[in-house]
Every structure is written in C-alpha cells, then in structure tokens.
DRENTI-484023 format. One record per atom (N, C-alpha, C): atom name; x, z, y; residue number from 1. Coordinates in steps of 0.02 Angstrom, whole numbers, plus 50000, padded with zeros to 5 digits. Each point is the difference from the previous one (the first is absolute). Layout:
<sites>
gugu, x, z, y, lumvex
CA, X, Z, Y, NUM $
...
</sites>
This chain:
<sites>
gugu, x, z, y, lumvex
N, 49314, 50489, 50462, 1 $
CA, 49974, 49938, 50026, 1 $
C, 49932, 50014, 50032, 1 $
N, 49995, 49961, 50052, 2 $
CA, 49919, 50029, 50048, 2 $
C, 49937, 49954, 49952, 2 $
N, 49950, 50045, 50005, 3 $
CA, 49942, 49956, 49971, 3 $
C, 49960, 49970, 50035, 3 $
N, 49961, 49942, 49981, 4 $
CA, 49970, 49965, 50020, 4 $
C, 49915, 50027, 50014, 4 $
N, 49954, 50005, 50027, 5 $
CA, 49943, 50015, 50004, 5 $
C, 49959, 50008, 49923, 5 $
N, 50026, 49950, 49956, 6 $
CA, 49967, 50015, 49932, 6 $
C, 50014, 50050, 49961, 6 $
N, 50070, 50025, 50034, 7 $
CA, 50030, 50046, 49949, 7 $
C, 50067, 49969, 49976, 7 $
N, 50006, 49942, 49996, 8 $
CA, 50065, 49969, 49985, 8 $
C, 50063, 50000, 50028, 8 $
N, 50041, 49993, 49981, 9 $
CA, 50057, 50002, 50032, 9 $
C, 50033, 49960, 50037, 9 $
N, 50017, 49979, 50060, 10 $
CA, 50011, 49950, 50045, 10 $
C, 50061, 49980, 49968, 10 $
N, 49978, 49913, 50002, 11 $
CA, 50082, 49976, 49981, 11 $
C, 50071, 50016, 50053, 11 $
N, 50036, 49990, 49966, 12 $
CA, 50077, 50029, 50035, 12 $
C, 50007, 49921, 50057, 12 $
N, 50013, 50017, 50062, 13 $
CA, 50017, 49928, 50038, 13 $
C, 50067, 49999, 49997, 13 $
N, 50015, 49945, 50001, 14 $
CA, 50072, 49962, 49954, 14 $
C, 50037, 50014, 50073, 14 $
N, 50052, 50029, 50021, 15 $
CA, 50052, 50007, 50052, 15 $
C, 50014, 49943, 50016, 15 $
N, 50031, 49952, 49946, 16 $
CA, 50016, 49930, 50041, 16 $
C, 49953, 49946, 50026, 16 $
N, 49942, 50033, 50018, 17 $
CA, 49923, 49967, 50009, 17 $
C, 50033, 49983, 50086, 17 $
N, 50021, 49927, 50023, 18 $
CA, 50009, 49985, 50068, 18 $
C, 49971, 50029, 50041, 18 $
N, 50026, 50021, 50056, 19 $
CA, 49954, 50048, 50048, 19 $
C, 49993, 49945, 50071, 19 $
N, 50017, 49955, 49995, 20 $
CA, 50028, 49952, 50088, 20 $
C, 49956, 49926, 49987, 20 $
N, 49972, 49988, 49931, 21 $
CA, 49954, 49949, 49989, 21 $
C, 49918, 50002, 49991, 21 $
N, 49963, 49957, 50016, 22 $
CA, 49956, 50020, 49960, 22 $
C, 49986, 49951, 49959, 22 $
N, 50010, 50019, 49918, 23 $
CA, 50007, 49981, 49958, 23 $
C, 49923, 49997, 49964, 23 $
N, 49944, 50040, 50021, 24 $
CA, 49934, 49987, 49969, 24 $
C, 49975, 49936, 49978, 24 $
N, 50014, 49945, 50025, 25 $
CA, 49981, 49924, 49985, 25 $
C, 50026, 49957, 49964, 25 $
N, 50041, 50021, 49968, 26 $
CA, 50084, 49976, 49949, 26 $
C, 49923, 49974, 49943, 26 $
N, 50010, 49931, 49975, 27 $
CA, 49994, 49945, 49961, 27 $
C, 50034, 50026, 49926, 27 $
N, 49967, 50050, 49958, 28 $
CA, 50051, 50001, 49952, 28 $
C, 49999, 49937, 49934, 28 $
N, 49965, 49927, 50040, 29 $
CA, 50002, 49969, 49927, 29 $
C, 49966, 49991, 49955, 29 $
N, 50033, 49982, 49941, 30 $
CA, 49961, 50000, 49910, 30 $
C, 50019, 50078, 49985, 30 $
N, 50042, 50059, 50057, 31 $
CA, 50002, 50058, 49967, 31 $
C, 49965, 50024, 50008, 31 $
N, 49914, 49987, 50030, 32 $
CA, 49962, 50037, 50024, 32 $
C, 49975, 50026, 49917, 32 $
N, 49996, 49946, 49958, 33 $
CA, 49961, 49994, 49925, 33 $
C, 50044, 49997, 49944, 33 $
N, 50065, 50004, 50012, 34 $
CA, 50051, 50008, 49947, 34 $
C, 50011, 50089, 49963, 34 $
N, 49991, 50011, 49960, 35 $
CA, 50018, 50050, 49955, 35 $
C, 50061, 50022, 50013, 35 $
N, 50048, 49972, 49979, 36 $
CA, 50085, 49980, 49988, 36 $
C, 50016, 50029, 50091, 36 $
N, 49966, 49981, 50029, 37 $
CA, 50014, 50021, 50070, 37 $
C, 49983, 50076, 50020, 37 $
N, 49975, 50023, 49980, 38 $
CA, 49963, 50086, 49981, 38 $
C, 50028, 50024, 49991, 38 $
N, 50038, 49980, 49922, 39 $
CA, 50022, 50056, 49943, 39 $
C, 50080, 50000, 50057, 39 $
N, 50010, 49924, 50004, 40 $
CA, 50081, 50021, 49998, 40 $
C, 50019, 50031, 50056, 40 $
N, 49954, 50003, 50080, 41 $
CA, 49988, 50056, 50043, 41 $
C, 49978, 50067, 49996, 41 $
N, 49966, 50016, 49962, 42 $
CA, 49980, 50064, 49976, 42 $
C, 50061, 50032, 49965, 42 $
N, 50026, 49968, 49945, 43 $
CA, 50061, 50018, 49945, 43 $
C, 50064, 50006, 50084, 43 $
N, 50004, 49950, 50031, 44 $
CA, 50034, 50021, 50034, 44 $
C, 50010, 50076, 50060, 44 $
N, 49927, 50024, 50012, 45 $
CA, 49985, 50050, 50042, 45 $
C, 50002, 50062, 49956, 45 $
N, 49973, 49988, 49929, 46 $
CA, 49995, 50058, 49965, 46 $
C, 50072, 50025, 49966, 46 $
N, 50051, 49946, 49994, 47 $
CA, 50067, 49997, 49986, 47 $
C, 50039, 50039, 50060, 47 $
N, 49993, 49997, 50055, 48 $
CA, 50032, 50024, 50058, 48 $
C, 49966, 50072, 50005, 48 $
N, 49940, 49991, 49981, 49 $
CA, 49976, 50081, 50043, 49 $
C, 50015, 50055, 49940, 49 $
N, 50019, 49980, 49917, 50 $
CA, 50036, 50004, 49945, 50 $
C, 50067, 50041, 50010, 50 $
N, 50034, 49924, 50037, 51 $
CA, 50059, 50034, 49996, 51 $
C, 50026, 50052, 50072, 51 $
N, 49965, 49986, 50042, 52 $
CA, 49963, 50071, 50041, 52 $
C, 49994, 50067, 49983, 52 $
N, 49964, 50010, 49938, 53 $
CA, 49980, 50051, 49978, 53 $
C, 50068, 50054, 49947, 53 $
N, 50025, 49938, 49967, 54 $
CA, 50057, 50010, 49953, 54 $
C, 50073, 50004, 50034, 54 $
N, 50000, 49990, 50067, 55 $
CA, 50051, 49996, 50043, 55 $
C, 50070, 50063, 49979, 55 $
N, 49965, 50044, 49965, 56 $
CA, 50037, 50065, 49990, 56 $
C, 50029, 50019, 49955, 56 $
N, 49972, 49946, 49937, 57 $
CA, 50024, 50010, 49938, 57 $
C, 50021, 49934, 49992, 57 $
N, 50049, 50008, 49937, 58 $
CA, 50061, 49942, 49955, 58 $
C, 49953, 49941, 49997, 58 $
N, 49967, 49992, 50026, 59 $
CA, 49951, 49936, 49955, 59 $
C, 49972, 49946, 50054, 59 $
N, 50027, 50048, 50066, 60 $
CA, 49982, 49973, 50057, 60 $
C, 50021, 49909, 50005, 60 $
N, 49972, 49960, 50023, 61 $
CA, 50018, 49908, 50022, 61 $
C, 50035, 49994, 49947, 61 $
N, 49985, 49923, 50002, 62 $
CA, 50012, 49951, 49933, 62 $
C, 49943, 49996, 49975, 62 $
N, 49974, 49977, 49942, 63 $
CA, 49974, 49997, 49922, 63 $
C, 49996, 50010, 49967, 63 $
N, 49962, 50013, 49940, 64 $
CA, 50028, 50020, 49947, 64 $
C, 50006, 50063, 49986, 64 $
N, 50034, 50051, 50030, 65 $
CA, 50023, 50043, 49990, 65 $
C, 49924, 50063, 49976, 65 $
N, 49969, 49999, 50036, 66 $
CA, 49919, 50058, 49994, 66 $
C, 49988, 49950, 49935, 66 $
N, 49997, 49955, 49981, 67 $
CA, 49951, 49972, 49948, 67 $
C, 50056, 50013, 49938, 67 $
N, 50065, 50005, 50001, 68 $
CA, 50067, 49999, 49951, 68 $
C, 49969, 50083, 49989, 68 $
N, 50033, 50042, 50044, 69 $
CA, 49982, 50065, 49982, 69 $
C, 49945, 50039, 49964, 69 $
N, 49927, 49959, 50017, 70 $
CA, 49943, 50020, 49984, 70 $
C, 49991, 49991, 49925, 70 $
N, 50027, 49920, 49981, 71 $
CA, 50007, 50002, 49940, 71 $
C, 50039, 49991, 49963, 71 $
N, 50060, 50032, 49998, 72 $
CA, 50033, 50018, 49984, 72 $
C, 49990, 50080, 49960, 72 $
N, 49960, 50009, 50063, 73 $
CA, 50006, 50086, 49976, 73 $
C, 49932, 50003, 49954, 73 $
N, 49951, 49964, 49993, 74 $
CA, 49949, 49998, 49966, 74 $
C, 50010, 49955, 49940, 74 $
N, 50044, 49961, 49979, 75 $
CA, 50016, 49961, 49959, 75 $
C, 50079, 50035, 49988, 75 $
N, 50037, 50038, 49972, 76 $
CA, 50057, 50026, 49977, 76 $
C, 50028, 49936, 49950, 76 $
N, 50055, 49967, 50016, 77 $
CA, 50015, 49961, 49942, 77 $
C, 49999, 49911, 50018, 77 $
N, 49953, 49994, 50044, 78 $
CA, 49988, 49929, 50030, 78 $
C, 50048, 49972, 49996, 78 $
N, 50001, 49946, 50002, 79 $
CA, 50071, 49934, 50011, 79 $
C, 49980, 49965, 50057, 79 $
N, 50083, 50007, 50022, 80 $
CA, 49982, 49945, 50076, 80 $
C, 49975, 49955, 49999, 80 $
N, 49985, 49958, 49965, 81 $
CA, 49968, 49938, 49982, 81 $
C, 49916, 50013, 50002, 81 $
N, 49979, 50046, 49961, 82 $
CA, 49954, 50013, 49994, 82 $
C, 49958, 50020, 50083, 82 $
N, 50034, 50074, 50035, 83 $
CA, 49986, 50000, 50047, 83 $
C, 50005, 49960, 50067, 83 $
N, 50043, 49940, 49978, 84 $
CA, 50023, 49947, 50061, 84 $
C, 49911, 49961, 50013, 84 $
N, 49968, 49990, 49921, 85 $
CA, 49966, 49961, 49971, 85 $
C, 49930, 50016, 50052, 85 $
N, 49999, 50063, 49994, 86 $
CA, 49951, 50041, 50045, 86 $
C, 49978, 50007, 50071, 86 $
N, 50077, 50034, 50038, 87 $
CA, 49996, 49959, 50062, 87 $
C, 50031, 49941, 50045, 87 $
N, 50010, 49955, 49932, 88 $
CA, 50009, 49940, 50035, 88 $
C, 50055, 50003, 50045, 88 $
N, 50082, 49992, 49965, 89 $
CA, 50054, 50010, 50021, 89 $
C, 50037, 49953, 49957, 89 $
N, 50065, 49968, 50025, 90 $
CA, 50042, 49953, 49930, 90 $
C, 50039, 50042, 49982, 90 $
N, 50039, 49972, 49956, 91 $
CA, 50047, 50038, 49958, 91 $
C, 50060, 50033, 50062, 91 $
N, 50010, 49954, 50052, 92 $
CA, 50047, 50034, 50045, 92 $
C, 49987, 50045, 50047, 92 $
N, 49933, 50000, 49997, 93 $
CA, 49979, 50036, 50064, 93 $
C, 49978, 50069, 49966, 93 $
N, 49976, 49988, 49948, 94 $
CA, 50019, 50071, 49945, 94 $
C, 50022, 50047, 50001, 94 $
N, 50071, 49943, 49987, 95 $
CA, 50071, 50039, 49972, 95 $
C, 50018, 50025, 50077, 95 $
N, 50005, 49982, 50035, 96 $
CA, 50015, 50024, 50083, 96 $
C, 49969, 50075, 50010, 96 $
N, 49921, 49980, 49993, 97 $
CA, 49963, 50073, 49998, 97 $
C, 50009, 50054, 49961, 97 $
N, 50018, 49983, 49931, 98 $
CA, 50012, 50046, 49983, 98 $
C, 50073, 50036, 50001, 98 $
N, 50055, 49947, 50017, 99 $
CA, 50069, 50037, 50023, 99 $
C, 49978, 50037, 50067, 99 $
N, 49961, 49997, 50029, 100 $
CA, 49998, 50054, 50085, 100 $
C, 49960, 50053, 49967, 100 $
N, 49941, 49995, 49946, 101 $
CA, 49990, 50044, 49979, 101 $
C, 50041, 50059, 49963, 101 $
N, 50027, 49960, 49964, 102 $
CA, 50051, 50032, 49956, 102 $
C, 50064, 50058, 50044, 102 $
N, 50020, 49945, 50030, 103 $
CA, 50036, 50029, 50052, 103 $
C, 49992, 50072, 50036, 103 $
N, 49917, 49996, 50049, 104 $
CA, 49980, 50026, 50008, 104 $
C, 49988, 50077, 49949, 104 $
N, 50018, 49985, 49920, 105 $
CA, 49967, 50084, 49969, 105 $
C, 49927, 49991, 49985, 105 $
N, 49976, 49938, 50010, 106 $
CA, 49909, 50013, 49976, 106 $
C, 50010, 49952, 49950, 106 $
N, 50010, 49963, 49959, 107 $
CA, 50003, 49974, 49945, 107 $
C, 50069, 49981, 49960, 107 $
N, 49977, 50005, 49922, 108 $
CA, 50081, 49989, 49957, 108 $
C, 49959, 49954, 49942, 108 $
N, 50049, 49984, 49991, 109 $
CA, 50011, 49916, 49937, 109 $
C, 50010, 50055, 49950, 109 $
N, 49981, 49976, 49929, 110 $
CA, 50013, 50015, 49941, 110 $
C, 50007, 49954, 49951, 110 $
N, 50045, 49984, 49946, 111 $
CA, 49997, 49940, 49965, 111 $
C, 49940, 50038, 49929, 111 $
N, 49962, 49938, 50009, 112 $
CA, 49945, 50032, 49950, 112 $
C, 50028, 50006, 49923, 112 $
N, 49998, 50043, 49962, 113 $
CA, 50043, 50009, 49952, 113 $
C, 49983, 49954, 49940, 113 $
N, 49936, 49944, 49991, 114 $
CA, 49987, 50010, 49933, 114 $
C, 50004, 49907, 50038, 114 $
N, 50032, 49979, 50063, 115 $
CA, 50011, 49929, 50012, 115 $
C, 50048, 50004, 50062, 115 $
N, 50069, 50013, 49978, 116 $
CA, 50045, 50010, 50044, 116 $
C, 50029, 49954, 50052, 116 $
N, 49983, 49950, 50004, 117 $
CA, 50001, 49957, 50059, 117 $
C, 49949, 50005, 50060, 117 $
N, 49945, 50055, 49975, 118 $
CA, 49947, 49998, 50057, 118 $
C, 50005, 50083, 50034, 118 $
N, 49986, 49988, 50044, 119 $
CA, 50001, 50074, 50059, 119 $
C, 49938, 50027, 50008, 119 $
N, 50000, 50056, 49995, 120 $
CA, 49913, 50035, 49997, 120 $
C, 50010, 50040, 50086, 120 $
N, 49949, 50004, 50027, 121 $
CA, 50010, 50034, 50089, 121 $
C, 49947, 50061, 49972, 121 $
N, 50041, 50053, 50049, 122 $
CA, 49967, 50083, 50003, 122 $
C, 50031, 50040, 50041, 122 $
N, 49944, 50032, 50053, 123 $
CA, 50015, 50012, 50074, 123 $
C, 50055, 50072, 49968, 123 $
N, 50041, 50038, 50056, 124 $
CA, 50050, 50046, 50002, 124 $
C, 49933, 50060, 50003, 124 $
N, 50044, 50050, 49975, 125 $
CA, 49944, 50039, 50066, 125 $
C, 49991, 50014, 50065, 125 $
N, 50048, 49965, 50039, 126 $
CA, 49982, 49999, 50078, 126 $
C, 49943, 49935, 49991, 126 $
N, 50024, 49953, 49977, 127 $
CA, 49930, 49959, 50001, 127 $
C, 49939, 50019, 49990, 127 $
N, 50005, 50036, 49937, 128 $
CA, 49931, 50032, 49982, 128 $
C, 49965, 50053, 50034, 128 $
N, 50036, 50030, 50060, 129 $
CA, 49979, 50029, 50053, 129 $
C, 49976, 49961, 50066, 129 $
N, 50042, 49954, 50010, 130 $
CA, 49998, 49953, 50048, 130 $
C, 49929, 49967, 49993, 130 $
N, 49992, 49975, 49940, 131 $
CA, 49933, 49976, 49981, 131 $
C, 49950, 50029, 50023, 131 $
N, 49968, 50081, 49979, 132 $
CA, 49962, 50021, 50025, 132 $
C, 49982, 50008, 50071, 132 $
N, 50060, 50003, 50031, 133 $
CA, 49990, 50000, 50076, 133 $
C, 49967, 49916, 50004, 133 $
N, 50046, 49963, 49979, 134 $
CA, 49972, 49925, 50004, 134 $
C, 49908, 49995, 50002, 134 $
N, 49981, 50010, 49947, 135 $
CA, 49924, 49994, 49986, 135 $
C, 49958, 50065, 50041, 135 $
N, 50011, 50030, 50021, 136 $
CA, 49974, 50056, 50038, 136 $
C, 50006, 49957, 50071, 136 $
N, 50033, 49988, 50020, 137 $
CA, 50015, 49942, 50078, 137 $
C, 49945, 49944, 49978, 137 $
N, 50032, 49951, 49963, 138 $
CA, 49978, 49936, 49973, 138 $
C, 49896, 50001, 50002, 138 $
N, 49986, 50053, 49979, 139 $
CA, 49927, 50038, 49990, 139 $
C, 49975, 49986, 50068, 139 $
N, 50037, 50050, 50033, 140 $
CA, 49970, 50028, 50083, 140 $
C, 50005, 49950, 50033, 140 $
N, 50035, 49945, 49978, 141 $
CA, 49999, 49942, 50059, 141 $
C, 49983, 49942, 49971, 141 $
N, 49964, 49988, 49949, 142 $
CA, 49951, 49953, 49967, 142 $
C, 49958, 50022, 50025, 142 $
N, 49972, 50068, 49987, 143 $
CA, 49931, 50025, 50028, 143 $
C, 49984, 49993, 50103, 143 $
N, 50056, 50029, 50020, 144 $
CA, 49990, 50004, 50060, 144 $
C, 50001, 49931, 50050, 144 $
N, 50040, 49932, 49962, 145 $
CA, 50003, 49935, 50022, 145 $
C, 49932, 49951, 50000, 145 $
N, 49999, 50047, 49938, 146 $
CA, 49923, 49956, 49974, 146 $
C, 49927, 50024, 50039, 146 $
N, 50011, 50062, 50011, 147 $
CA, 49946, 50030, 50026, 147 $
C, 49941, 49961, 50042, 147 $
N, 50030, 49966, 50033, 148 $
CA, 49961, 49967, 50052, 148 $
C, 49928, 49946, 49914, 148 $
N, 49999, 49999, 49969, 149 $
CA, 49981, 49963, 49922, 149 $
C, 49949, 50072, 49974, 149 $
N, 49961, 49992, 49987, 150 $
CA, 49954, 50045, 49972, 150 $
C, 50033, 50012, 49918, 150 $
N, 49980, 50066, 49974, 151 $
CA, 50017, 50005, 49913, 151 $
C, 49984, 49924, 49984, 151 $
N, 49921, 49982, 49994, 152 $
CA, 49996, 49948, 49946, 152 $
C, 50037, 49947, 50031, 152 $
N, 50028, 49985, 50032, 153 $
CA, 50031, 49933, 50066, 153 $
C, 50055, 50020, 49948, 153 $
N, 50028, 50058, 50001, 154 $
CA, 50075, 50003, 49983, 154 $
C, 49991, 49979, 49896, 154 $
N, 49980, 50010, 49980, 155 $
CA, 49943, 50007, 49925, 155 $
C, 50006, 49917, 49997, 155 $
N, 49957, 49953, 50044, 156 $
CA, 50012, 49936, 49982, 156 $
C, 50057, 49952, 50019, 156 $
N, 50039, 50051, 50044, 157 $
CA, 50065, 49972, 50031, 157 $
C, 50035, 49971, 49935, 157 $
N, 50036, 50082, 49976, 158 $
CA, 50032, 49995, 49962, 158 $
C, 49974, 49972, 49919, 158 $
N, 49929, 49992, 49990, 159 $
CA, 49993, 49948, 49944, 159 $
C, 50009, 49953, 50010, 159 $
N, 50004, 49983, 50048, 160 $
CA, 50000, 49908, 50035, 160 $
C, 50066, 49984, 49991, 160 $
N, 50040, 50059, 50037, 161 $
CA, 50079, 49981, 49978, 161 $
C, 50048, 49994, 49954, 161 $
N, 49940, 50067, 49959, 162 $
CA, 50041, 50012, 49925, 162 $
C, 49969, 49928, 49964, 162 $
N, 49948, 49966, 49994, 163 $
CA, 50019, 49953, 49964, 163 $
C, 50017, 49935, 50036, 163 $
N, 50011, 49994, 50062, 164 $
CA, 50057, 49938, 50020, 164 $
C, 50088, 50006, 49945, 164 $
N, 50020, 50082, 50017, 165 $
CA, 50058, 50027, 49987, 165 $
C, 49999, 49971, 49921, 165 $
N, 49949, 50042, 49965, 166 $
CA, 49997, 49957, 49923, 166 $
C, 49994, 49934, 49986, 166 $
N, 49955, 49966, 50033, 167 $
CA, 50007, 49935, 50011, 167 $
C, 50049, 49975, 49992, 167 $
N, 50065, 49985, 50035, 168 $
CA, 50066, 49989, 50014, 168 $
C, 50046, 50039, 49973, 168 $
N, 49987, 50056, 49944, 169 $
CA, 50065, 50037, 49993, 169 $
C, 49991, 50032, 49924, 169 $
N, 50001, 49983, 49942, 170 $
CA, 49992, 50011, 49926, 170 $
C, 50025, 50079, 50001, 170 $
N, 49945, 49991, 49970, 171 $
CA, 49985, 50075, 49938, 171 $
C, 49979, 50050, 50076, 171 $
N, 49981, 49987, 50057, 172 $
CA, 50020, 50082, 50042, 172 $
C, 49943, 50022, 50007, 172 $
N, 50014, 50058, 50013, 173 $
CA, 49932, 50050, 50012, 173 $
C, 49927, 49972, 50021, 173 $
N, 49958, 50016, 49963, 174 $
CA, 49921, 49997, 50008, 174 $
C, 49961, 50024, 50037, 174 $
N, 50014, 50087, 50003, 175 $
CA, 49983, 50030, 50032, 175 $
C, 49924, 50018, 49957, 175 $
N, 49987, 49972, 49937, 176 $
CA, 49936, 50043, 49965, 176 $
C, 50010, 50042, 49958, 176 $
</sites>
C-alpha cells in the first residue's frame, strides 16, 4: 500500500467509487454524527477486504466460519450453543455452519460423555491447520487495513469496541 507523506499508509480507494459523477457535495444527513453509521460501513469494508484476503482458503464468504474455527480450536469441547452465544448466530444458522463446516473436514460433533444429549465441537486436523493459516492472514490484514490509524488509534479503537461488544454480549472477553 503507498504511503502517505507522514509515513502512513494511504487508504485503499474503493473501485466502486463512481467515476461519471461528481459526488463531493452528497448531504450525508444525521449520518454525518451517527456512530451506527461508521461501524456498520467500516464492518462492511473491513468484511470485504477480509474476505479478499481469505479468498484461498475454506473459510472464504459467509460468517461465522473464521470466528467458529478460531474458537473452536482454542476452546476444544465448546457447545454450539455456547459458541453461537459468542458470535451472535441462532440455533439455525449454527447448525447450517457447522454442517458446511463439518462437511467441509474442519470440524466434528462429539456427544459429551458425562451429558449425552449435548455435543462438544473440536476442529479435525485439517482444521487445525487451516486455522493457523487463518490467523496468520486474519493478523496481516487487521494490521495492514488498519494502518492508515496510528498504534495508540488502533489501542483505543479496539477498547472502545471491546467494551461496546461486552456491553451487549455476557461473559465475553475483556481484554485485561
């Protein structure tokens, strides 16, 4: 990515940026000062340039799937329920993910032995390979998206977010 005179890294210009208008004077509204208008554009750009990056591996488009694997493989034993709980999935949209997973060779069901109506999740070992490639990508393109954000920019980003995320979502990570 080219840098900017400070040293920073120039943001990426969006391809579907109209080329036949001039759009500089566009009225954006109450979104000029809305939050909710940020995140869910940003989540949307950083989601695409995401699944951009992952284009090559099993985990590529959809949902779910990088956040199923990650912890999955760091949590051995989880219940779908549990991990649905996390990233915010229903019981069907779950069970969907994890049959393409399953399917796929990166995750298997186990009935937990000591409460046999419940299923414990734990990646294959293609998953558990798959993974590392996952977070090695996942890394380089948090870092490299964000870049244009100084360390401490990125430092209060993600406290800001991590406790919206807690805010709204019991028991999850702190991050202290």
């Amino acid at each position: 990515m080219p840098a900017t005179s400070d040293g920073r890294a120039r943001p990426r210009r969006n391809p579907q940026v109209p080329k036949t208008i001039d759009f500089s004077d566009i009225d954006f509204d109450i979104f000029t000062d809305l939050l909710s208008f940020y995140v869910r554009t940003v989540n949307l750009l950083v989601s695409r340039d995401l699944d951009g990056q992952m284009e090559a591996l099993e985990v590529a488009g959809g949902t779910g799937k990088i956040s199923t694997l990650l912890l999955v493989g760091r949590n051995p034993g989880i219940r779908p329920s549990v991990l649905a709980h996390f990233i915010l999935k229903d019981r069907s949209a779950m069970g969907r993910l994890l049959d393409q997973m399953q399917q796929a060779g990166l995750v298997e069901q186990k009935i937990a032995p000591e409460e046999r109506r419940a299923r414990e999740l734990y990646l294959t070992g293609k998953g558990r390979r798959l993974a590392e490639e996952v977070r090695a990508v996942a890394r380089r393109q948090s870092a490299d998206f964000f870049s244009i954000l100084s360390g401490e920019e990125q430092a209060d980003l993600l406290r800001i977010l991590r406790k919206v995320y807690v805010g709204y979502v019991e028991q999850a990570p702190t991050g202290e």
